[in-house]
MMTF fields as JSON, N, C-alpha, C and O atoms, coordinates in Angstrom:
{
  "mmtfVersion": "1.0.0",
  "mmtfProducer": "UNKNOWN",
  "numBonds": 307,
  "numAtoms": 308,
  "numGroups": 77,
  "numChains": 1,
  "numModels": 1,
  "chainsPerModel": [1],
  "groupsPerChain": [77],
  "chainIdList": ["A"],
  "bondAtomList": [4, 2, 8, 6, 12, 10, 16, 14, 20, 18, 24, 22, 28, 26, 32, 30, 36, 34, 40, 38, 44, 42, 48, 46, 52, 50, 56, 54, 60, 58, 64, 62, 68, 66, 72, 70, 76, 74, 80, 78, 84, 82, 88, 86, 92, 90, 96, 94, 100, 98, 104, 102, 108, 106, 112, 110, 116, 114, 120, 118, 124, 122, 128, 126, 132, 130, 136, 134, 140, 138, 144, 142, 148, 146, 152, 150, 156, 154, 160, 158, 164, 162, 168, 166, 172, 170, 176, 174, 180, 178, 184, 182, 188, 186, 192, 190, 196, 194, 200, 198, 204, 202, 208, 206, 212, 210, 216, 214, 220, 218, 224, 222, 228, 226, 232, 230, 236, 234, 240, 238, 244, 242, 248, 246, 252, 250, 256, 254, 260, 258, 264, 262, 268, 266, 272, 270, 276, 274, 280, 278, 284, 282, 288, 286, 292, 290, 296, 294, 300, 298, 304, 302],
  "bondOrderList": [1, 1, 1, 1, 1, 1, 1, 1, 1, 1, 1, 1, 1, 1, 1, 1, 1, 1, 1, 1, 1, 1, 1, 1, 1, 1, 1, 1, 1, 1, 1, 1, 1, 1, 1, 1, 1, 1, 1, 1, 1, 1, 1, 1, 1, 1, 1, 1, 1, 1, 1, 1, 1, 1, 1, 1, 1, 1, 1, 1, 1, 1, 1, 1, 1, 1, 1, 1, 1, 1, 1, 1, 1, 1, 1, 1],
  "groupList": [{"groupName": "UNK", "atomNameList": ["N", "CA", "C", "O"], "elementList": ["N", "C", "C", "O"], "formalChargeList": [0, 0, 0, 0], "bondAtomList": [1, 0, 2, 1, 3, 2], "bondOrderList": [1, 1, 2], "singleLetterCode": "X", "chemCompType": "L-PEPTIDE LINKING"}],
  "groupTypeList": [0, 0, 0, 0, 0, 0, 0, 0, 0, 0, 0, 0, 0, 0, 0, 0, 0, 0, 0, 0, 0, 0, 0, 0, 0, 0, 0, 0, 0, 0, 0, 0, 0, 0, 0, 0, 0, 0, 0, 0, 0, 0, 0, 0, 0, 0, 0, 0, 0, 0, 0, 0, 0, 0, 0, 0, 0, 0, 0, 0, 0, 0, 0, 0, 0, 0, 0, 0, 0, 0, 0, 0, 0, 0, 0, 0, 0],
  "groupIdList": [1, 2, 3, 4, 5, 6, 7, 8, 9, 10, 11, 12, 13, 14, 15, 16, 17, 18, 19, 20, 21, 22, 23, 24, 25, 26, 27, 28, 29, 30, 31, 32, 33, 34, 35, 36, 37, 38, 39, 40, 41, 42, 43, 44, 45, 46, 47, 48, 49, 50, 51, 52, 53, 54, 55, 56, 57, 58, 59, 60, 61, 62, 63, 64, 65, 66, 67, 68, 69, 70, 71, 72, 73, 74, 75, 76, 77],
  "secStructList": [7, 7, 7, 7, 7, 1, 1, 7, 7, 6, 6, 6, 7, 3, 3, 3, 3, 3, 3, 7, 7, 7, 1, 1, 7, 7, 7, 3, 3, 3, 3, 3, 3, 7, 7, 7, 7, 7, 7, 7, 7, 7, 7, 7, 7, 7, 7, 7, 7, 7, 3, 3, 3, 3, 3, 3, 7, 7, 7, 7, 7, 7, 1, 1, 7, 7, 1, 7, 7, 7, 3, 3, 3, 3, 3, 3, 7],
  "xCoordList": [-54.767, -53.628, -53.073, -53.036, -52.602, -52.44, -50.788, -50.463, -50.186, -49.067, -49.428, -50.173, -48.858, -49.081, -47.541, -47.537, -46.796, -45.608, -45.963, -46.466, -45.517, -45.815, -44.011, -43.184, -43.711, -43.023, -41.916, -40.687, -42.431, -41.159, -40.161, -40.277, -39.116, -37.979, -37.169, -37.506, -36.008, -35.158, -34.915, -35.002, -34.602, -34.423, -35.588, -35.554, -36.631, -37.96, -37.899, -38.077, -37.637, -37.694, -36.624, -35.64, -37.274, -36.795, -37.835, -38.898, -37.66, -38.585, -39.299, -38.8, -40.34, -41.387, -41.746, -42.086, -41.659, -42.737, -43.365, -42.829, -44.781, -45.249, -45.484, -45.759, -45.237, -45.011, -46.685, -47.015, -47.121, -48.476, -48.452, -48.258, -48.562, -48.69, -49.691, -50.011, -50.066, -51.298, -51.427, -50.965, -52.663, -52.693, -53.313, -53.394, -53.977, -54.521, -53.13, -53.001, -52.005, -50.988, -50.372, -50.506, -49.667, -48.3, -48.633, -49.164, -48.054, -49.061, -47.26, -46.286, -47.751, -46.39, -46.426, -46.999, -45.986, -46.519, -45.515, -45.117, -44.804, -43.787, -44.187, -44.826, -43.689, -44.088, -42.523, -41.743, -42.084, -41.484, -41.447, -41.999, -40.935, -41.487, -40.395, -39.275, -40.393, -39.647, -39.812, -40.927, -39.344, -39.452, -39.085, -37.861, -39.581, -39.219, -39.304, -40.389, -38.341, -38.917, -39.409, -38.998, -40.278, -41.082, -40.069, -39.155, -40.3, -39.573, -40.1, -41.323, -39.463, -39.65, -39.87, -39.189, -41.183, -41.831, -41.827, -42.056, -41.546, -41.728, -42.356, -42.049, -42.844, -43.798, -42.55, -41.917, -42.616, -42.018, -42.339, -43.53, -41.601, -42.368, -42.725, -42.142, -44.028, -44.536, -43.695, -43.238, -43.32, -42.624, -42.614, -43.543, -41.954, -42.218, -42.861, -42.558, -43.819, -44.931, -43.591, -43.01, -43.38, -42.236, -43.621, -43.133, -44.393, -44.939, -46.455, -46.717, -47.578, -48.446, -49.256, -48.846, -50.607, -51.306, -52.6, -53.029, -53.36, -54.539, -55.027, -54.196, -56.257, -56.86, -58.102, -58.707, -58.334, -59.156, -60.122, -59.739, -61.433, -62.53, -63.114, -63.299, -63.497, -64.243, -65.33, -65.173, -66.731, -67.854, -68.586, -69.263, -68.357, -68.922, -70.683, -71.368, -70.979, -72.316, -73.298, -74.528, -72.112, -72.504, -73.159, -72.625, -74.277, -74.382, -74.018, -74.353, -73.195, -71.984, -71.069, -70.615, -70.954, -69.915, -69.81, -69.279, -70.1, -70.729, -69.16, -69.306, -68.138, -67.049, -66.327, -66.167, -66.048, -65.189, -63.908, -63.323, -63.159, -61.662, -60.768, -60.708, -60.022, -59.09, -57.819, -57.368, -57.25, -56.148, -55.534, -55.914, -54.375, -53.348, -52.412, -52.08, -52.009, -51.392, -50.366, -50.831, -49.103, -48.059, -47.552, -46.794, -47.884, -47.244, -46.076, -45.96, -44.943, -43.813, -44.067, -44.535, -43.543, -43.391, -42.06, -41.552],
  "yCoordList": [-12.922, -12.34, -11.249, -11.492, -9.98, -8.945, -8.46, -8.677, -7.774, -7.33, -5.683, -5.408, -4.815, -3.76, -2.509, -2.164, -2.179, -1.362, 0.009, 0.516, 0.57, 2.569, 3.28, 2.531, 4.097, 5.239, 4.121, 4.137, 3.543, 2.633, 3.255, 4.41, 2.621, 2.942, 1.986, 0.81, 2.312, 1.673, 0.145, -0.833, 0.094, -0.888, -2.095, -3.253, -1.101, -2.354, -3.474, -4.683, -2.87, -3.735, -5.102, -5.165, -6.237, -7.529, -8.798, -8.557, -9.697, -10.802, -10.972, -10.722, -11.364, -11.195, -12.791, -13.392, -13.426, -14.744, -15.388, -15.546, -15.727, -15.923, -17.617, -18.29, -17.951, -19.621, -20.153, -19.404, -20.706, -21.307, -23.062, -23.934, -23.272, -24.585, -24.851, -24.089, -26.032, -26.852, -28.072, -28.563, -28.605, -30.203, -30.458, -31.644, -29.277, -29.754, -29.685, -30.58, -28.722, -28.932, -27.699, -27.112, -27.45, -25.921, -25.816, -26.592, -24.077, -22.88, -21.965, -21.965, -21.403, -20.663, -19.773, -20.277, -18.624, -17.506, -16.959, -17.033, -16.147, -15.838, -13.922, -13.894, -13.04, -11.343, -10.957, -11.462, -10.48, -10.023, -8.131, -7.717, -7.188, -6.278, -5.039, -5.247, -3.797, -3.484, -1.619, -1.2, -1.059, 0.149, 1.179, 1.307, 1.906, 2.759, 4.791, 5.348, 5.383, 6.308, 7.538, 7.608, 8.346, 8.798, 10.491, 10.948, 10.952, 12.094, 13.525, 13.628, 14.341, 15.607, 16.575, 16.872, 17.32, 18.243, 19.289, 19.21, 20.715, 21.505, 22.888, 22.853, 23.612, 24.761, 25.806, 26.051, 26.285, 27.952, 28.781, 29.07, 29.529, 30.573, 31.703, 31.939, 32.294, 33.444, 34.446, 34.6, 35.291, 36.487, 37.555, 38.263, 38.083, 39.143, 40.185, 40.229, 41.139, 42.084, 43.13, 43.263, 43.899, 45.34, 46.534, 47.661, 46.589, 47.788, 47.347, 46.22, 48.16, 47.6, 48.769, 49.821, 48.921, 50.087, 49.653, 48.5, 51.027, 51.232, 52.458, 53.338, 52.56, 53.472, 53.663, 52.747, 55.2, 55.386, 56.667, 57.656, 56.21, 57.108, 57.61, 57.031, 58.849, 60.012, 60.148, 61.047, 59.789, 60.139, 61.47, 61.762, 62.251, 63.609, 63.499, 62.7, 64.761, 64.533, 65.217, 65.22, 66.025, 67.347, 65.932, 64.826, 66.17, 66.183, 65.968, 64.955, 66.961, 67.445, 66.403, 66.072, 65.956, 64.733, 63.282, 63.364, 62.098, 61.133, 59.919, 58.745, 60.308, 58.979, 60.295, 61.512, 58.847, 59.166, 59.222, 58.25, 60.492, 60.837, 59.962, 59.991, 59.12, 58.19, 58.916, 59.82, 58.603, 58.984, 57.831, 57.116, 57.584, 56.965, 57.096, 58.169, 55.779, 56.516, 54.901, 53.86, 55.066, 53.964, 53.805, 54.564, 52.8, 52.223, 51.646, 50.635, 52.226, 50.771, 50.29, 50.904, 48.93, 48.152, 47.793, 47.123],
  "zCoordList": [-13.469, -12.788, -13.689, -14.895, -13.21, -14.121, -12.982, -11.815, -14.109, -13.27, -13.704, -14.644, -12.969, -13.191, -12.552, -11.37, -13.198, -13.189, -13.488, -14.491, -12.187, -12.25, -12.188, -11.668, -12.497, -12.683, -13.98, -13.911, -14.693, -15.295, -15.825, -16.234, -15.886, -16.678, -17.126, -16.984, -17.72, -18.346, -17.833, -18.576, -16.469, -15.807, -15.408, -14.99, -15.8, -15.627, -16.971, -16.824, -18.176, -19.309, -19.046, -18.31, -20.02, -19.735, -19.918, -20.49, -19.608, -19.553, -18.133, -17.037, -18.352, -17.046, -16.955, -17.975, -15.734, -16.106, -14.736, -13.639, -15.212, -14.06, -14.276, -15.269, -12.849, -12.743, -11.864, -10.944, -11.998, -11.096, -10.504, -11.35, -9.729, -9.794, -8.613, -7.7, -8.854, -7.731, -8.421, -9.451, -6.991, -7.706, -8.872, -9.192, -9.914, -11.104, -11.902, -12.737, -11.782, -12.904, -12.406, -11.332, -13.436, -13.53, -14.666, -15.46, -14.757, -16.299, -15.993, -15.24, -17.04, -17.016, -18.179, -19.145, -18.348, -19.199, -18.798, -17.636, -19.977, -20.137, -21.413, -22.465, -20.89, -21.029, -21.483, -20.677, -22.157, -22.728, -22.853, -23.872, -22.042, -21.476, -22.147, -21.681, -23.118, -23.85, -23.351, -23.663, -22.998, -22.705, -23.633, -23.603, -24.38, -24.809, -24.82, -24.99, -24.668, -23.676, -24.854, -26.012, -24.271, -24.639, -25.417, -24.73, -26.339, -26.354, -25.365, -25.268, -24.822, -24.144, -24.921, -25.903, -24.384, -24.883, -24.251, -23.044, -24.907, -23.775, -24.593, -25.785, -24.364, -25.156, -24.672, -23.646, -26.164, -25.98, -25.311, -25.428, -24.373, -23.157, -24.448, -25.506, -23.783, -24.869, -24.702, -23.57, -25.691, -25.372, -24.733, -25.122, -23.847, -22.438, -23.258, -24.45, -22.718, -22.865, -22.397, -21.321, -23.969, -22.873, -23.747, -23.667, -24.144, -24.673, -24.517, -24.937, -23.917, -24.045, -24.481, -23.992, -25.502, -26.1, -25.644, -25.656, -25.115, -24.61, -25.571, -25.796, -26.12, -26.96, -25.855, -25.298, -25.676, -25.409, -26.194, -26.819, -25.888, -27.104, -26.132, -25.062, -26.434, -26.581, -26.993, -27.82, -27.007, -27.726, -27.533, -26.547, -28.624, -28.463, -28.803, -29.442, -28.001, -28.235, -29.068, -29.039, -30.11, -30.819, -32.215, -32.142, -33.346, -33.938, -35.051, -35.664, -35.568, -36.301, -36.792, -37.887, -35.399, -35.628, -35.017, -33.909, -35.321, -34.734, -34.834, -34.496, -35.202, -35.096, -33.804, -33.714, -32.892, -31.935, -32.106, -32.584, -31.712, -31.257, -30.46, -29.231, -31.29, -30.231, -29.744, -30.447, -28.659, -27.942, -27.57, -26.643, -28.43, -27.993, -26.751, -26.249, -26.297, -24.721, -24.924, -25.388, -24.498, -24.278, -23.377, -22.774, -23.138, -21.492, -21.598, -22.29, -20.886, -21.646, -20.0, -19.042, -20.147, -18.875, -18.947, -18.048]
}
């Protein structure tokens, strides 16, 4: 025999006991049931996006010069 308690709280804790009887005899078991509540967790919201940077390259095809020209560009949002 199993007991089984869902959404518990404060008010579920206490003594539990289950009684049986028939013609072989009576059993009796006695649960002792202690609630303790859990602490709240909550994650820091990430910080709002107000500036966001996009680089874009250029690959020239001269010879001469083989590192690409970046151009910075700022987006504010």
């Amino acid at each position: 025999i199993s007991l089984t308690l869902h959404n518990v709280t404060k008010a579920d804790q206490g003594e539990y006991i289950c009684e049986a009887v028939n013609y072989v005899g009576e059993a009796r078991s006695v649960a002792l049931v202690v609630v303790v509540s859990q602490e709240v967790r909550f994650l820091p919201a990430p910080p709002a996006v107000t500036h966001q940077h996009v680089m874009e390259f250029d690959v020239e095809e001269d010879d001469s010069s083989r590192s690409p020209s970046p151009q910075e560009i700022l987006l504010e949002v």
